[in-house]
C-alpha positions, 0 to 999 in steps of 0.5 A: 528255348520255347518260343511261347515263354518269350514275349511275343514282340521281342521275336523276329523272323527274316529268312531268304529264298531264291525259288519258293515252293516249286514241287507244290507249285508245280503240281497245282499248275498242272491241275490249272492246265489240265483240269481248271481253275477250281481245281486249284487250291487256295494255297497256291497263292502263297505256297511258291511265294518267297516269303512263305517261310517266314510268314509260316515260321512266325505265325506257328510260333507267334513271333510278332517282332520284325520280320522279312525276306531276302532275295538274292539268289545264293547269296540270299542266306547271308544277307538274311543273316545280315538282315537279322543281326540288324534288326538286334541292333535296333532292339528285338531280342531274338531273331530266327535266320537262315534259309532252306531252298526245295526246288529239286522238281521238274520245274526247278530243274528246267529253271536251273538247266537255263542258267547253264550253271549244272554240271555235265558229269554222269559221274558222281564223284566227279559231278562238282569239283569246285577249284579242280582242273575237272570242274563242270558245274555244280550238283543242286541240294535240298535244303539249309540252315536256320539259326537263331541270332540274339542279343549277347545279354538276353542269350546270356540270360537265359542260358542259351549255349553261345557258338559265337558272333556275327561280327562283320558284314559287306556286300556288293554288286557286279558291273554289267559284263563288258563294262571291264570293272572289276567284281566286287567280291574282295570289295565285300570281303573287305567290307566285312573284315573292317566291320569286324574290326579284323585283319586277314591275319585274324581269319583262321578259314574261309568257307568259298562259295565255290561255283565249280565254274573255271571263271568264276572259281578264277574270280573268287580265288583271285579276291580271296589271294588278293586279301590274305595272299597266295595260300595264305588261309585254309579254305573250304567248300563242305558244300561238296558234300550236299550240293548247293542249296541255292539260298540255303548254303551259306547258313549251312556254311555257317552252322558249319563255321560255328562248329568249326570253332566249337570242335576245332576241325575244318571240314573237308572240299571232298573228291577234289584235287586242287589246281595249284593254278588257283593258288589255294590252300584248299581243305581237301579229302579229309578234315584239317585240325585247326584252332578256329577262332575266326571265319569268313563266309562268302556267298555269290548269286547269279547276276552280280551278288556277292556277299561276305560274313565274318564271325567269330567265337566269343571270349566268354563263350560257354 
């Protein structure tokens, strides 16, 4: 696809992030404080802005559609991906989605060193072990996914290769802490299977958000037993393999998803052993054989995000 053979106004753009533009940021900050003002370039303005993929992506490629930025820490990619599905329901043709996150910079890391979520392994085969008795934190990752969501009938029409569908979607938000309410990450999954019209029976993989906190690795294998049972889908967490990418993750899982489907393999949750306490059929060590046809990705942010994304592959496909 060439974006310049395509009408202007039929392109969007909605991506999502959780920390802008850090290492530039950074360094144009660093020329405030040590040499002044006028040293610092006019595109620190937007640089470390959240929406700066967005503007950039659509005016390099004169997208002119309905666009836009989500915020919402980690959870940020899905909804974005959310955000765009909508906007083709209401007639844009094609929509450019996802979300890369860069924040891997001295900056970045004090801001993620105070969320006390990193992990305190100096090994790194054991540095992040999501469901594991050993977890202790997560590893960061640069990085995404951006997609393109469009209409089923214009993809068809111009011949654009399919990998499936977004079909079902629900977010939620979690109580205060002490308020004793439960989190809202089943109430999500749910949302999103009954948007999709699906049973749990119908998801062949989840794709976990996997924190690599004891509590919130408790948390998300509780609602994901809750809703299909004690091992009752195989789940996976790939993002072992690259960190988390902050609001890039989920569109990786995504793309990961789709090529699930399309190859028929799970990709693995690698240098884990699984705790049995957790009550998951965890994809671990190697890739699993499996016919995909459906697949449910989840995503939480830090502060009460939670968001859940069903899809699917097509029945006519190509």
């Amino acid at each position: 696809m060439r974006p310049a053979e395509l009408p202007a106004f039929d392109m969007g753009v909605v991506t999502a992030a959780s920390s802008g533009g850090f290492e530039f940021g950074q360094g144009e900050l660093r020329k405030l404080w040590s040499q002044g003002g006028q040293y610092v370039s006019a595109y620190q303005s937007f640089a470390w802005f959240y929406a700066v993929n967005s503007g950039q992506i659509s005016i390099r490629n004169a997208m002119k559609g309905p666009s836009g930025v989500v915020v919402s820490d980690q959870a940020g990619g899905l909804d974005a991906v959310a955000q765009a599905s909508r906007q083709i329901r209401k007639g844009t043709s094609l929509v450019v989605t996802g979300a890369v996150d860069a924040s891997i910079c001295p900056w970045g890391w004090v801001a993620q060193m105070a969320g006390g979520r990193l992990s305190t392994s100096d090994e790194p085969a054991g540095a992040y072990l999501p469901f594991d008795a050993r977890a202790r934190g997560h590893v960061p990752g640069e990085g995404g996914a951006l997609l393109i969501v469009e209409a089923e009938r214009a993809a068809r029409e111009r011949g654009a290769r399919i990998y499936g569908e977004i079909a079902g979607y629900g977010a939620t938000f979690d109580s205060k802490p002490g308020t004793g309410r439960a989190p809202g990450l089943r109430k999500a999954i749910e949302l999103a299977l009954g948007q999709a019209g699906a049973d749990p029976r119908d998801v062949d993989v989840v794709f976990a958000d996997a924190a690599a906190i004891p509590e919130l690795d408790r948390v998300e294998a509780t609602a994901i037993s809750e809703v299909f049972g004690a091992r009752g889908v195989p789940v996976t967490a790939p993002k072992t393999m690259t960190g988390r990418l902050y609001s890039g993750a989920a569109p990786l899982d995504l793309a990961a998803a789709f090529l699930a489907m399309r190859d028929g393999l799970i990709p693995p949750t690698v240098n884990v052993e699984p705790d049995p306490g957790y009550g998951l059929d965890l994809v671990a060590s190697r890739p699993r054989t499996a016919r995909v046809r459906t697949a449910l990705v989840l995503a939480r942010g830090h502060g009460g995000f939670n968001s859940a994304l069903v899809v699917r592959t097509l029945r006519r496909a190509s």
